[in-house]
C-alpha angles and dihedrals in degrees: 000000000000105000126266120246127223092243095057112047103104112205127199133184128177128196135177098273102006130035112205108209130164138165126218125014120261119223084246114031120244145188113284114286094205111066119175150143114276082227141118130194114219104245120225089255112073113254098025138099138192127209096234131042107268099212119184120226119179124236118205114219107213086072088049093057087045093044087049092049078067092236120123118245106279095025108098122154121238095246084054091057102082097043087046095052093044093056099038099102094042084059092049094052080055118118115227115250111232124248127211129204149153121272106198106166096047124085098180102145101005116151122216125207107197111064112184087329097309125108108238102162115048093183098038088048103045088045078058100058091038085057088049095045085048093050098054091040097207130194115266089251097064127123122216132226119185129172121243130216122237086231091065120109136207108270086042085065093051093051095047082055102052091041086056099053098036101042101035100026081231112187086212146002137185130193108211115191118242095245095040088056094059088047083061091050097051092039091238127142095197121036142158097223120193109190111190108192134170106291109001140017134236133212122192130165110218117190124182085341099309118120109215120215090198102118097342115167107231119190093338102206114243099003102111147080090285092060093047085056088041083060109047086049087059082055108037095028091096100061096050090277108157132212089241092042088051094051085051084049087049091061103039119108091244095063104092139162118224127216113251110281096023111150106245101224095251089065087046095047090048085066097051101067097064099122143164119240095210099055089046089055093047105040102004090251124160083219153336106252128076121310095017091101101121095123132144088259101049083053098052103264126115112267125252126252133061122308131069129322090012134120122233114183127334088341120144118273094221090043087208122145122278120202108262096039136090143246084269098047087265112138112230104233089183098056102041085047092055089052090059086217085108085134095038090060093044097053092039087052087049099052097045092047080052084048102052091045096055098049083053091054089047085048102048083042101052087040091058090043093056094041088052090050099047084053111086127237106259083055095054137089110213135017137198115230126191119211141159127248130198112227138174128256108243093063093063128070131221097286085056090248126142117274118251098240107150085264109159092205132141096268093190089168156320109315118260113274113216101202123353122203126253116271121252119256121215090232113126089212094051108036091085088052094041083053101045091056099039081061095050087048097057096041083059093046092047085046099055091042093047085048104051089031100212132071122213107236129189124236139158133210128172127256123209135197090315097080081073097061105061094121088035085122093075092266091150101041076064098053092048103039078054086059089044093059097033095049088042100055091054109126105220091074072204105069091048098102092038089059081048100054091041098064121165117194114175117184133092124261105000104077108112098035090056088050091050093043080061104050098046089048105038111009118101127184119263091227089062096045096077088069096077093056101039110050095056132048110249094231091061103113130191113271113247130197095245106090094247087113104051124110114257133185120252135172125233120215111250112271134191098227119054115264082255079075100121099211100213087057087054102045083054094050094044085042096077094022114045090185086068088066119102125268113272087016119107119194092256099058090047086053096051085046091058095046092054094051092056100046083048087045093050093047090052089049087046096054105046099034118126097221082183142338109296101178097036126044114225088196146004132194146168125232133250122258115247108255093194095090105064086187096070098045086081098052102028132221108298097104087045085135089071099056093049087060099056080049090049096046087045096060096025108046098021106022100032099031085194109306094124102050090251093140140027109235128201096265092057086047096058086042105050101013130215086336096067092073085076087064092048116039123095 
């Protein structure tokens, strides 16, 4: 078999909304270059699908032979009338020709075959690798990774191999498990690895490359990124939420889940307000202790009470001297009666008194708004958050803005325009041309919009303290009660903590929480775990009921010490007297008894020791990202399966070249048969 080449190894790897897929390996590995939706659309002919939804429009005839006469609709010669208004009816009996055309944004009767990582349409899902294998278009010697699922099973396997090889002629194929991908990807031999998909997580124990089926969590139910938007729209539903607007929330960066014991904003706020009204009369404080210095002074101002350079009631702030007033702040009646502009003063004093409580309303309102954006998140209250919504046409108008309808929703903006004209230019040569094509611009836009029926608009609204509660079902109890159990059925008591401290959690927004979820359910102190090895022996066993431990007599051979003899004493005594042994011993035979009970006491010790704490984890941990591929620092590591399996491809199909059994090559194929993929895949 002649050897593959980089540029030639083709990986694909489906999931339940998106399927990776990518051909060739860079010289530094990058994200996948192929995204699209894990969906197919039924084709008119039975047993076929097409990638995008087909929609019919119909097309009338009688535009398209005024359109081909090259006059524009309205403009008939006069040697065209007669021959217009005797066919008119004629044109209107005729029947409209049909249309076809793509529908890329719909998804009105897609089918999806991945269902929670399980394969639940054959036919949907093998139309959707031929549309891949068509869209990257690889050479015929090209060998073929794709990405299983856990859920899997066995004779699913087999049929994803036989598809392969009779469908693409493939040279070679492998099949590379999800979590020993990411293994691939961290550069871990042993790993702990939490996938959280879509809808479903997964939970699998890999030691020295070696993925273990004892207690793996398979497509755990509710336990992905759906049930966490199915539970902030039995939160927000109430108040016109979506389905649609709460994935966007999910995403946002305000939604966030909290660790266990966090303080929600609203507890923390509830303490802030403790003050002392003495401080606050005096400096306008909220209180006297540390950080309630947000008095009239600290701001600037002069400070409240009696004395100089201070303010006492409604006074002015810059204490300066107003016409009509004295040296001591006392208005001259007289004065202001003599100049006969009594109601000229008054109204000016009024308006400057409105003046001065309004900037101080600006002020205290610009201050609070500062104050609420230097908080984070996780501090404040409440949050704005920006989406898009797809509405109909008909309830926009001809800007594209929303219809004033009487509508009390939440209007954060202008809607999204998807292309905008060229501006005119005063030009007398251009004007006709810049004209000609604005036109053209907006028939194509009329047209698109006629054609898919709804806009996108962008609007706000402002979440509350329910963007923290997305996994408030007890989503993440689940997951790691899922850890507990998976981590906990592995056979090598050993590894245990190992499995413990390599923890890969890949999901977005949820890290921490789940960590500390962990730790407050599962983590004990390493001070109190030496309680459970120390209070007991090690040889003590648990009693069947089968008689083996029950106590039974037995007879000791006459000895010349008492049975209280330690043998280990003896042997030392004997050891530098030999007339101290007992009588028909000899010191070789002491020292050969005292070899045999320490080898019996080691093997006991062997077989009973605690080498680490095999119910209860003393640490956990997560590991570190790899910092060696610059283009997944951006993205971040959710998609790390993907990256394992550029590393996998690269030795398996390019290093190895199949020395070491990695994939299952056409030979082997026409040799075992689809059962041969169960000796080959990793």
């Amino acid at each position: 078999m002649p050897p593959f080449k980089d540029e030639h190894v083709l990986i694909i790897a489906p999931g339940s909304q998106i399927s990776l897929a990518q051909l060739g390996l860079p010289e530094s590995f990058t994200p996948a270059r192929l995204r699209i939706p894990t969906r197919m659309f039924p084709a008119e002919k039975r047993g076929e699908w097409e990638a995008t939804r087909i929609r019919e429009r119909k097309v009338t005839n009688t535009l398209n032979k005024t359109e081909a006469n090259g006059h524009p609709r309205g403009d008939i010669t006069m040697g065209e009338a007669n021959i217009t208004m005797d066919g008119q009816a004629a044109a209107e009996d005729q029947e409209d020709d049909p249309k076809y055309e793509e529908d890329p944004t719909s998804e009105e009767g897609a089918v999806y075959p991945l269902r929670d990582g399980r394969i639940v349409d054959w036919a949907c899902f093998f139309a959707l690798l031929t549309h891949i294998y068509n869209t990257m278009g690889p050479p015929f010697h090209t060998p073929i990774l794709v990405i299983s699922q856990p859920a899997w099973t066995a004779q699913d396997h087999e049929s994803l191999a036989q598809f392969i090889f009779e469908k693409f002629k493939t040279p070679a194929f492998c099949l590379m498990d999800s979590a020993l991908a990411v293994c691939y990807a961290y550069a871990t031999p042993t790993a702990t690895v939490v996938d959280v998909g879509h809808g479903k997580c997964d939970v699998t124990a890999v030691n020295e490359f070696l993925v273990s089926d004892f207690g793996r969590g398979s497509a755990l139910p509710g336990c992905g990124g759906e049930a966490m938007t199915q539970r902030l729209h039995d939160l927000l539903g109430g108040k016109g939420f979506t389905s649609d607007v709460c994935e966007q929330l999910k995403k946002s960066p305000i939604c966030e889940i909290l660790p266990p014991g966090t303080e929600m904003p609203a507890e923390a706020e509830a303490y802030a307000h403790a003050s002392n009204p003495a401080a606050a009369a005096s400096t306008g404080a909220s209180g006297s202790g540390t950080g309630q210095r947000g008095s009239i002074a600290a701001q600037g101002g002069a400070p409240r009470g009696p004395g100089i350079n201070t303010e006492v009631g409604d006074a002015d702030e810059d204490r300066e001297f107003k016409d009509g007033e004295d040296d001591e702040g006392v208005l001259d009646v007289a004065a202001i009666v003599a100049s006969g502009k009594t109601s000229e003063f008054l109204a000016k004093k009024e308006r400057e008194k409105a003046a001065k409580a309004a900037a101080k309303k600006d002020a205290a309102d610009a201050a609070a708004v500062a104050k609420e954006r230097s908080l984070p998140n996780s501090k404040r209250v409440k949050a704005t958050f920006h989406y898009h919504e797809r509405r109909p046409l008909e309830e926009l108008n001809m800007n594209g803005k929303r219809a004033m309808d009487g509508d009390s929703g939440q209007d954060g903006g202008e809607p999204k325009r998807q292309k905008t004209p060229e501006p005119s230019v005063d030009s007398a040569v251009q004007v006709t041309e810049n004209t000609a094509a604005a036109r053209k611009e907006e028939r194509k836009e009329e047209r698109r919009r006629n054609r898919e029926g709804t806009a996108f608009i962008r609007k706000s609204a402002d979440v509350g303290l329910e963007r923290f509660q997305a996994a408030s079902g007890g989503i993440l109890d689940q997951i790691a009660d899922a850890i507990h159990r998976c981590i906990l059925s592995y056979p090598d008591i050993s590894k245990r903590s190992d499995l413990w401290d390599s923890l890969i959690i890949l999901g977005n927004g949820f890290k921490e929480a789940l960590v500390g979820t962990l730790n407050s359910r599962y983590l004990i102190s390493p001070s109190s775990a030496t309680i459970f090895t120390s209070e007991l022996p090690s040889n003590f066993t648990t009693p069947v009921a089968t008689g083996a431990n029950t106590p039974q007599p037995q007879h000791h051979p006459p000895s010349h010490h008492g049975p209280g003899v330690n043998p280990l004493l003896l042997a030392a005594t004997t050891a530098s007297n030999p007339n101290l042994a007992p009588p028909g011993q000899s010191q070789q035979q002491l020292h050969q008894q005292l070899q045999l009970q320490q080898y019996h006491q080691q093997q006991m010790q062997q077989a009973h020791q605690h080498s680490s704490h095999a119910q209860t984890p003393t640490s956990i941990k997560l590991l570190k990202m790899p910092d060696y591929f610059p283009e997944w620092k951006d993205v971040g590591m959710e998609e790390a399966g993907f990256l394992g399996a550029q590393v996998a491809a690269k030795v398996v199909f390019v290093v190895d070249q199949g020395i070491s059994k990695g994939f299952m090559s056409r030979t082997e194929y026409n040799e075992l048969g689809p059962q041969g993929i169960h000796e080959t895949c990793l």
